[in-house]
Steps between C-alpha positions, in 0.01 A plus 500: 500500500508105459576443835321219648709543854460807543122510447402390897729750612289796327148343543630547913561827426257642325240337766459806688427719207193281303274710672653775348414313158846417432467088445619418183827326493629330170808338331461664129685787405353836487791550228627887436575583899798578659551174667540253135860664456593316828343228410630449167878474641373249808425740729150395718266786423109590578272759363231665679191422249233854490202590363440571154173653553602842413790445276251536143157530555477835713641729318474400145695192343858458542509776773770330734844619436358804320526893615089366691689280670533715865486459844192669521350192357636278711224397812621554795360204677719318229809681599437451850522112442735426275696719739446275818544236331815536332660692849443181665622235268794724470 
């Protein structure tokens, strides 16, 4: 979030895991995550940005967040990522 140093440091890190499709670095906020709190008070924070893919259109609109909104819908091959990835940058 805004942080032009830290930016090389991440692009390193995610290098191993663009073949996984996880490439996309930025400096905007995503807003609304659990990170901005930190942020807000000076804290360095970063956000993990995910698909939207399945958030509206799937399931009718505004379905994410709703009583649809279950693991069952989440793809596993998703899961599977987002779980490597964030192990190892933790």
């Amino acid at each position: 979030m805004g942080s032009d140093c830290a930016k090389p440091v991440f692009e390193e890190w995610m290098k191993p895991f663009n073949e996984m499709g996880a490439k996309t670095l930025t400096l905007v906020s995503r807003g609304s995550t659990d990170h901005v709190s930190f942020y807000r008070v000076g804290l360095p924070g970063f956000g993990f940005i995910q698909d939207s893919r399945n958030f509206d259109l799937s399931f009718g609109p505004r379905s994410h967040h709703t009583n649809l909104d279950n693991y069952d819908r989440i793809p596993p091959c998703d899961m599977k990522q987002a779980a490597t990835v964030i192990a190892a940058m933790i």
